[in-house]
C-alpha positions as CSV (number, residue, x, y, z in Angstrom):
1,X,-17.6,-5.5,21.9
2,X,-18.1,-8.5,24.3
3,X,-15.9,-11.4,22.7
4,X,-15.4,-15.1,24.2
5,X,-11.6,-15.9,23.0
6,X,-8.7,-17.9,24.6
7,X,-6.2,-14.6,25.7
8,X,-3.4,-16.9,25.7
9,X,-4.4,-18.3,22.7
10,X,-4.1,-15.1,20.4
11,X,-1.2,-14.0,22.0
12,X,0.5,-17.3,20.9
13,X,-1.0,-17.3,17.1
14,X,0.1,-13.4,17.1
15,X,3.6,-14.2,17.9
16,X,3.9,-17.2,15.9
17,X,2.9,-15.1,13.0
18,X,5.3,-12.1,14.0
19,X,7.8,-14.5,13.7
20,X,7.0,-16.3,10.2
21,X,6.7,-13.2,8.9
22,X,10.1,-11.6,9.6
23,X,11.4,-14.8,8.3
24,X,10.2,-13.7,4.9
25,X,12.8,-12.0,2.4
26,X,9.9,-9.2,1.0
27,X,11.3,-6.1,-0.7
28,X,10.5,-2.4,-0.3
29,X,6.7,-2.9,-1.4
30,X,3.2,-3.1,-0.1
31,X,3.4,-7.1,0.3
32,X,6.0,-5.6,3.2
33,X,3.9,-2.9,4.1
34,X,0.6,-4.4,5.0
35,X,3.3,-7.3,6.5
36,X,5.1,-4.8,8.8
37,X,2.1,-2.7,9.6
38,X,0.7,-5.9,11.0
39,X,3.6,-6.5,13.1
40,X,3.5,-3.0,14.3
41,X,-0.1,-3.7,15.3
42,X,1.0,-6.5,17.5
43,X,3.3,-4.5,18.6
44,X,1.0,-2.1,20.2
45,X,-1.5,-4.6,20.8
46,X,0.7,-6.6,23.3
47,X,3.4,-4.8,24.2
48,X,6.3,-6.8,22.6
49,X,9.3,-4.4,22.2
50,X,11.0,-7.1,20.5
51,X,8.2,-6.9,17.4
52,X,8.9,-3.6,17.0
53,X,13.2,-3.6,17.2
54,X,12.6,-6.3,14.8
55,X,10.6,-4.1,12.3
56,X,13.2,-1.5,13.4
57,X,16.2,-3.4,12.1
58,X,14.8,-4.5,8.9
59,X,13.6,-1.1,7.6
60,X,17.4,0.2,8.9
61,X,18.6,-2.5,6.5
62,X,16.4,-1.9,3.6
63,X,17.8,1.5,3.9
64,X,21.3,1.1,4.0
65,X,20.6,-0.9,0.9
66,X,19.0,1.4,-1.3
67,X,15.3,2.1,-1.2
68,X,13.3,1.9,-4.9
69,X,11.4,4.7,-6.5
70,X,8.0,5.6,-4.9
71,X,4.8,4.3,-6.6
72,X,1.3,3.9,-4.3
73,X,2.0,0.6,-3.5
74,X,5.6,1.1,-2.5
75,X,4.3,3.8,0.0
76,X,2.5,1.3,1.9
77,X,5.7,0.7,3.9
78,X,5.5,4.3,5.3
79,X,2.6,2.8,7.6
80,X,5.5,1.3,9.4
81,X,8.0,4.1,9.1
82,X,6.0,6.4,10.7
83,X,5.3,3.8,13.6
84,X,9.1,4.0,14.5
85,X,8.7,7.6,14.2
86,X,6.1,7.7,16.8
87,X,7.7,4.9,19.3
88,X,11.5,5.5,18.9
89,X,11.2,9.3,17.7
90,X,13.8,8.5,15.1
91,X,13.9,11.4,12.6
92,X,15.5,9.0,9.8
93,X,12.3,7.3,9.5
94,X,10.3,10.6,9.5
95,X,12.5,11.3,6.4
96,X,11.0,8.4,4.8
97,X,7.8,8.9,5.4
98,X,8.2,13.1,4.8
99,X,9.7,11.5,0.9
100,X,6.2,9.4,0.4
101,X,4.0,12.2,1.0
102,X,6.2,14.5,-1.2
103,X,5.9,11.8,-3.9
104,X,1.7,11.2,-3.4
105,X,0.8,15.4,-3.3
106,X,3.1,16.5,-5.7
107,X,4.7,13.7,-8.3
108,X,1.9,10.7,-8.3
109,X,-0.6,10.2,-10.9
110,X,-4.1,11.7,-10.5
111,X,-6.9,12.0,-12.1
112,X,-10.3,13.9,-12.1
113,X,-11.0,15.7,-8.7
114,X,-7.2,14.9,-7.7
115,X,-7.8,11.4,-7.3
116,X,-4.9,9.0,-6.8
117,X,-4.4,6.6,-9.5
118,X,-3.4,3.3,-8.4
119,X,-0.1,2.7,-9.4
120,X,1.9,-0.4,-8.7
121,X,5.7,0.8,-11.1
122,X,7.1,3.8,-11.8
123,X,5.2,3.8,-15.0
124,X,1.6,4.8,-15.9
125,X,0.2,1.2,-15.1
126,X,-3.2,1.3,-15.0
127,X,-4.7,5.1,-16.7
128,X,-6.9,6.7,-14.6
129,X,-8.2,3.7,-12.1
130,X,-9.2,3.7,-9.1
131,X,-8.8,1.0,-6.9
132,X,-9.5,0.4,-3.4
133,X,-6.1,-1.0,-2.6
134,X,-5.0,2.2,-2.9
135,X,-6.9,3.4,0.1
136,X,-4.5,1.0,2.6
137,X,-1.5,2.2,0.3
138,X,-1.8,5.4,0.3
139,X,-5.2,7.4,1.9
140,X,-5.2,6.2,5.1
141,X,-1.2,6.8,5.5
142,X,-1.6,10.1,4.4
143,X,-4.7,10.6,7.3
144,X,-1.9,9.0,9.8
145,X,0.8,11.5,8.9
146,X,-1.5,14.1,8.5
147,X,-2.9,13.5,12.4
148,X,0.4,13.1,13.7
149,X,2.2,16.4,11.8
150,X,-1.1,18.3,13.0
151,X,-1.3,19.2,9.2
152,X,-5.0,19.9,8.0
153,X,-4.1,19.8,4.3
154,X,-2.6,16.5,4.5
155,X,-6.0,15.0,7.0
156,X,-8.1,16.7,4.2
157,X,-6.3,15.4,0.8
158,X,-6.8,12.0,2.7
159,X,-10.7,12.3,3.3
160,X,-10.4,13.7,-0.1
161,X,-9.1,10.3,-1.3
162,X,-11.8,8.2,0.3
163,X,-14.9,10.4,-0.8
164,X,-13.9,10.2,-4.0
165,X,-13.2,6.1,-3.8
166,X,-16.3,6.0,-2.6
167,X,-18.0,7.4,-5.5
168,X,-16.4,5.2,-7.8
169,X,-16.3,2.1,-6.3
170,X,-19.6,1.7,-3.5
171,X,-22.5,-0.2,-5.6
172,X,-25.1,1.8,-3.7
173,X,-27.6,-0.7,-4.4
174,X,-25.8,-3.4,-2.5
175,X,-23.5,-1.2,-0.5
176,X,-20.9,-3.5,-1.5
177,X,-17.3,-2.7,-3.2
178,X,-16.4,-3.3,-7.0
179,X,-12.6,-4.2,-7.2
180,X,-11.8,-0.9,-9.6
181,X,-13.2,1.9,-11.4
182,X,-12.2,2.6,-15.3
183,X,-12.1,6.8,-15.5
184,X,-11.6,6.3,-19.2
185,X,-14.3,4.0,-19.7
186,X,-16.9,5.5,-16.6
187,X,-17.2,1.6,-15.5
188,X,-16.0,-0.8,-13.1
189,X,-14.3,-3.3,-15.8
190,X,-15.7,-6.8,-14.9
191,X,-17.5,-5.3,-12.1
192,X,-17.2,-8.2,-9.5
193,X,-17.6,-7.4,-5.3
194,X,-13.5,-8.3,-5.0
195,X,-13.4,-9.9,-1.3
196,X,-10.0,-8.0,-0.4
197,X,-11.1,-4.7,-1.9
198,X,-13.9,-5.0,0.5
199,X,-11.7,-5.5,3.6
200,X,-9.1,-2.5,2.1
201,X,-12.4,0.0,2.3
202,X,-14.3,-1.7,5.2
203,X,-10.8,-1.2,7.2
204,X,-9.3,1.6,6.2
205,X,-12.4,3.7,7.0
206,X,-13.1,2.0,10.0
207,X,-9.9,3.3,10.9
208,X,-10.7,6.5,10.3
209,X,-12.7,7.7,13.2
210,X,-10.2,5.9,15.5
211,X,-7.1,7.7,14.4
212,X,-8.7,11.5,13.6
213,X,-9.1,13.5,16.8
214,X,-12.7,15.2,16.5
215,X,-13.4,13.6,13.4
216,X,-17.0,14.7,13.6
217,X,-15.9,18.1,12.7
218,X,-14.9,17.0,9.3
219,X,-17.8,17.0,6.4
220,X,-16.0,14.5,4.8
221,X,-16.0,11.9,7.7
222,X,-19.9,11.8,7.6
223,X,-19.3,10.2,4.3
224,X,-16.6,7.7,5.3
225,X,-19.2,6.8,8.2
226,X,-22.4,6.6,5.8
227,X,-20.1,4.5,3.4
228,X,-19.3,1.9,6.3
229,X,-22.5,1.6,8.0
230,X,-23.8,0.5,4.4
231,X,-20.7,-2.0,4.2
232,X,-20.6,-3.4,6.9
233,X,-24.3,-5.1,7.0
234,X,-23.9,-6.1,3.4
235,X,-20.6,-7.6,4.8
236,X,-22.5,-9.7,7.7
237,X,-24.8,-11.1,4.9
238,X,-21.8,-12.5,3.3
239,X,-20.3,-14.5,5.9
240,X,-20.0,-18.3,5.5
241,X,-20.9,-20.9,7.6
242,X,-17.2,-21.1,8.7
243,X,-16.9,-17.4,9.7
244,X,-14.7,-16.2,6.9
245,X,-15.9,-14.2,3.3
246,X,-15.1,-15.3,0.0
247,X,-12.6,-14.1,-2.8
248,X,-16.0,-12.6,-4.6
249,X,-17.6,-12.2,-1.9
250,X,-21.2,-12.8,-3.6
251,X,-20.3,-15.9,-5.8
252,X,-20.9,-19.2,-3.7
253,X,-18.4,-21.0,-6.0
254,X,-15.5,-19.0,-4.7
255,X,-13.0,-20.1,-2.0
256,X,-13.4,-18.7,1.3
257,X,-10.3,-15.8,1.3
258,X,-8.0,-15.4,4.7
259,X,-6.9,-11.8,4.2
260,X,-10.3,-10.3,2.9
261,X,-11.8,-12.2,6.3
262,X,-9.3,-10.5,8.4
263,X,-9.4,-7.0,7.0
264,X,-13.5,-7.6,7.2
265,X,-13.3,-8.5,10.6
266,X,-10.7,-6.7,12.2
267,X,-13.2,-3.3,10.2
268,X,-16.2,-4.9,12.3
269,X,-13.9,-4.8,15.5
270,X,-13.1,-1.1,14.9
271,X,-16.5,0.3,14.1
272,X,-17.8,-1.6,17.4
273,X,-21.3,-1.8,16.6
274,X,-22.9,-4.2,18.8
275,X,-24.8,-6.5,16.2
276,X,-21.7,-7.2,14.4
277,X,-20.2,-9.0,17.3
278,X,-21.8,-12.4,16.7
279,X,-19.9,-12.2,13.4
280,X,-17.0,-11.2,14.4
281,X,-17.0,-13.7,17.0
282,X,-16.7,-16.7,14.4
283,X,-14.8,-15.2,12.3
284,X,-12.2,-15.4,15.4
285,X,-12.2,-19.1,15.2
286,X,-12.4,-19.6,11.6
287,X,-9.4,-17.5,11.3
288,X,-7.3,-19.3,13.8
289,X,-8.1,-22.7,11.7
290,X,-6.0,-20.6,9.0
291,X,-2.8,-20.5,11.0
292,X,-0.4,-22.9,10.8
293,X,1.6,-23.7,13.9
294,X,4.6,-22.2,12.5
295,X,2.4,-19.0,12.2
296,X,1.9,-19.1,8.6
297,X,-1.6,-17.5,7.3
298,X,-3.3,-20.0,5.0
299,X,-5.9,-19.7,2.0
300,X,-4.5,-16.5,1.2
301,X,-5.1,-15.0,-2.1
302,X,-1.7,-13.9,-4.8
303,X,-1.5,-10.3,-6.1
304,X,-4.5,-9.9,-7.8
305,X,-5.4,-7.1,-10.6
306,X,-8.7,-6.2,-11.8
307,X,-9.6,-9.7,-13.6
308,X,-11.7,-10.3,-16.7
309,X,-13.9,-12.5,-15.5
310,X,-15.4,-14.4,-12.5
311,X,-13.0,-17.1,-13.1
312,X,-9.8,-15.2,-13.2
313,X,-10.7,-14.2,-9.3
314,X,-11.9,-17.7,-8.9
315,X,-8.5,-19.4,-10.0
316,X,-6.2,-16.8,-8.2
317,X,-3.7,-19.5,-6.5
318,X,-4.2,-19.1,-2.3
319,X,-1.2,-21.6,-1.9
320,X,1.2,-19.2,-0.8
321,X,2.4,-17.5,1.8
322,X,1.6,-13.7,1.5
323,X,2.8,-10.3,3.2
324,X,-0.3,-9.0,2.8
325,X,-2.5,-12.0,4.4
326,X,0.3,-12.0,7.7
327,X,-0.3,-8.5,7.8
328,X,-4.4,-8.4,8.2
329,X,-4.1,-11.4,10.4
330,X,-2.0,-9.4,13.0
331,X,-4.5,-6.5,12.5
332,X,-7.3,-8.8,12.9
333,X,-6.0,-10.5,16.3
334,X,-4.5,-7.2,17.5
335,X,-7.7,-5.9,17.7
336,X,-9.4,-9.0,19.4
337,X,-7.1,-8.1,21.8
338,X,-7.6,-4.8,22.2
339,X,-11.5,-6.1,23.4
340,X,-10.0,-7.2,26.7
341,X,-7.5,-5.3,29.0
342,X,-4.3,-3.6,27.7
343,X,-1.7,-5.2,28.2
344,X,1.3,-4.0,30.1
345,X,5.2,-3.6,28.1
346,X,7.3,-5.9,28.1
């Protein structure tokens, strides 16, 4: 993907944003998780050993503190555990990540065809949903352990996971993403095209290709790739003027939505299709507008459930810093990055 951006530029915004974001006081849970996968992004992205000692000495602390009971949210921080593992070869944070894929095959809520239920306590939150958060959370961590244990039943749960969040949550006549699915109710609640779930499913299975070896060889991967290659074209329609994608993506009386704009284009990066470039390529500077220069990620959207109604996404306050929008901003610039020349360690 042939991209026009300032090298120097990005490299600055990225560690501006490394270093807001380990300012922040998150706890064990997936605002940190999408946070520190982020950093570990930059991390690999630029070669920074400080981003990841710093990452390092935070999860050390967490643990000597005590770490909470596992939900799917919580084990969105075992995206970063299992990036020590694989840079510092640190068993401890193997351990972790060996106790969240204990907890997702054998203690987590499922329902149907051994479908995850999103969970975001240790009770039964939300019965039988499925929500495209929890393909970040918890699907695509599972495909990342899986490929780097080598173990097939753990690569195949995962592809498992997003088949099945496919059929629940893809509107095939739009090739867009409904926010949730009601197992109970067979229906999608208020059935609105949720910007961020969009980004969690256009991400996440862009990923997919890029971190399982022979991937082709998987049935289930055809349908991660026919899934995305509807997205993503839906997606392009959907961009604004300024480059970015709205909180409903769909609604023209919506604010335009940092975090679902990364996780949209940073998806567009991965699956490298040509004609996406051009959108991607404004997206670059409309995200950049959205830093602060203290590196903090503007316009990002709070926690948001499954709402009632248009509004409820609508009034969703975006005046906060969030985990979860420094997170897919690092992802987002990492791999803008990654379109020119690796960089060397430093």
């Amino acid at each position: 993907m042939d991209l026009a951006f300032d090298h120097s530029r990005i490299e600055e915004t990225i560690d501006a944003i490394v270093t807001r974001t380990m300012r922040m006081d998150m706890t064990w849970d997936w605002p940190c998780g999408v946070a520190y996968y982020g950093v570990c992004r930059a991390y690999e992205a630029t070669g920074q050993q400080k981003y990841l000692d710093m990452v390092r000495a935070r999860v050390d602390e967490y643990t000597e503190l005590g770490l909470p009971e596992w939900t799917v949210n919580t084990c969105a921080m075992g995206h970063c555990c299992l990036s020590l593992y694989k840079h510092t070869g640190e068993k401890k944070h193997l351990d972790i990540v060996m106790s969240k894929v204990d907890y997702l095959e054998n203690k987590a809520l499922r329902f149907g065809q051994r479908v995850l239920q999103h969970t975001v306590s240790t009770g039964n939150d939300f019965p039988e949903q499925a929500w495209a958060d929890t393909l970040f959370m918890a699907a695509y961590f599972l495909l990342r352990v899986g490929v780097e244990l080598k173990d097939e039943a753990l690569i195949n749960d995962a592809l498992d996971q997003y088949y099945w969040h496919i059929e629940y949550l893809q509107e095939p006549s739009s090739g867009l993403w409904y926010h949730g699915y009601n197992n109970i109710q067979r229906d999608h609640m208020s059935g609105f095209h949720w910007g961020r779930a969009n980004a969690w499913a256009a991400y996440t299975m862009s990923r997919v290709g890029k971190t399982l070896p022979e991937a082709y060889l998987y049935p289930r991967f055809m349908d991660v790739q026919g899934s995305l290659s509807e997205l993503l074209p839906s997606l392009k329609l959907c961009q604004t003027e300024n480059g970015l994608w709205r909180t409903i993506l769909d609604d023209p009386g919506s604010y335009e939505e940092i975090s679902a704009s990364c996780g949209i284009a940073a998806a567009m990066i991965d699956n490298g299709n040509p004609l996406h470039t051009k959108y991607v390529q404004r997206a670059i500077e409309g995200v950049l507008e959205n830093v602060s220069t203290e590196g903090r990620v503007l316009n990002v959207s709070g926690g948001t459930a499954v709402m009632r109604d248009r509004e409820g996404y609508r009034n969703i306050s975006r005046d906060w810093i969030q985990g979860w929008g420094q997170g897919l901003a690092l992802a987002f610039l990492s791999g803008v990055l990654g379109c020119g020349e690796a960089p060397e360690k430093k």
